[in-house]
C-alpha positions as CSV (number, residue, x, y, z in Angstrom):
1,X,14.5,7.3,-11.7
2,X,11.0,8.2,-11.3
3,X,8.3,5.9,-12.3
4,X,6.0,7.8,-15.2
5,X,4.2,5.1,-17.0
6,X,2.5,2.1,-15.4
7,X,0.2,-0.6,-17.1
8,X,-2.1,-0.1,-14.3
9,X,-1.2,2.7,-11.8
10,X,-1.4,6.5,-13.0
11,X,0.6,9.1,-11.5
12,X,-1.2,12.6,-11.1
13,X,1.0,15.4,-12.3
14,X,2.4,17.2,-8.4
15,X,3.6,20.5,-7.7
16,X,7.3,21.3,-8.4
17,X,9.1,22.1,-5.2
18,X,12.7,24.3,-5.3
19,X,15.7,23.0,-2.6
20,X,18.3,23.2,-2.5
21,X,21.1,20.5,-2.0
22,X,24.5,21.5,-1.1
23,X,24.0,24.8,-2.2
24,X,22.7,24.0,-5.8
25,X,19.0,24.6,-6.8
26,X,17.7,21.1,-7.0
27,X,13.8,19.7,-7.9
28,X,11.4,17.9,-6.1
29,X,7.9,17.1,-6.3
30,X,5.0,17.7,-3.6
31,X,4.7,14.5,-1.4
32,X,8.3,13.4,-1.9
33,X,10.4,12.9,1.2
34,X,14.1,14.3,1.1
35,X,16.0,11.3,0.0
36,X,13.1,10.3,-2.4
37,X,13.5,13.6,-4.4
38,X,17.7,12.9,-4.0
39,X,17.4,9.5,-5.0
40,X,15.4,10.4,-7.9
41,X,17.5,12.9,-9.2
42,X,20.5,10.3,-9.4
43,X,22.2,11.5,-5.5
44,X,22.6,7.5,-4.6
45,X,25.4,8.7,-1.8
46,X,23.6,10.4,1.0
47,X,26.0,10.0,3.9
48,X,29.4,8.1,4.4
49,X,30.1,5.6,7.5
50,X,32.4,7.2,10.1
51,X,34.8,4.7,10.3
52,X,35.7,3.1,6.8
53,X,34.2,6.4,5.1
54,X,31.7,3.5,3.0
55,X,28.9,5.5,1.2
56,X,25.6,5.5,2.8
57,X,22.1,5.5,0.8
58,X,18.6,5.3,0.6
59,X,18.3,1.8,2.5
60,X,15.0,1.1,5.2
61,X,13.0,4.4,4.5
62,X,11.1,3.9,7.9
63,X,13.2,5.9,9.8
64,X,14.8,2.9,11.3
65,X,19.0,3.1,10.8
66,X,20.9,6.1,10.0
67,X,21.6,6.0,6.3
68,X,20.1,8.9,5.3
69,X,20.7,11.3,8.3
70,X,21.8,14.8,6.5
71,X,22.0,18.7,7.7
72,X,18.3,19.8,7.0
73,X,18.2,23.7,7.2
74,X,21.4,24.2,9.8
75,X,19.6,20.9,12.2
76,X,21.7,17.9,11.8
77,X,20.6,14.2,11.9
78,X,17.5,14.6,10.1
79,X,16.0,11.3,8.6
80,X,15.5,12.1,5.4
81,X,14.0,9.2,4.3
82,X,10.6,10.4,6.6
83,X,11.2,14.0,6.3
84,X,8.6,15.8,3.9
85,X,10.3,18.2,0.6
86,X,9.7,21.5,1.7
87,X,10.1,24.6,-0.6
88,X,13.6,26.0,-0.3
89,X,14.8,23.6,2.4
90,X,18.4,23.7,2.6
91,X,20.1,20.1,2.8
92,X,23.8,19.0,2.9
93,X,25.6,15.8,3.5
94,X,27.0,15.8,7.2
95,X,30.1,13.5,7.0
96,X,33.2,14.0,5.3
97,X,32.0,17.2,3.5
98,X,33.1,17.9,-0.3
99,X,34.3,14.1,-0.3
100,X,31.2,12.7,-2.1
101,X,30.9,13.6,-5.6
């Protein structure tokens, strides 16, 4: 889901960076933000809404509402959508585990 060819803009090659995303070895890119590197790997679903259990996703990327808020390395409510890719970050959904597929 990743923009590679532009008729103007170039994208420099970035440094791979290994997490990993509910246990499974996932692929990011240096610069990315958490739910950047999710979204482009085709994980739409990053949370579900507590009461009607609706999925969640990437949606203001300021840091603004609560869409994206995941376990990041044991610390819950992390806004992924602001929150730098580290190397071997451990990240997990936080509501209704194993629901989301």
């Amino acid at each position: 889901m990743r923009i590679t060819n532009h008729p103007v803009l170039t994208f420099p090659k970035r440094k791979e960076v290994v997490f990993f995303f509910e246990g499974k070895k996932m692929i990011g890119y240096e610069g990315d933000t958490i739910a950047s590197a999710l979204h482009n790997l085709g994980i739409l679903t990053l949370s579900l809404s507590i009461e009607r259990k609706r999925p969640r996703g990437f949606y203001c990327a300021i840091g603004y509402c609560s869409s994206c808020n995941m376990t990041v390395d044991g610390k819950p409510n992390v806004k992924t959508c602001i929150t730098v890719l580290k190397e071997n970050m451990k990240v997990e959904r936080q509501t209704n585990k194993g629901v989301i597929k």
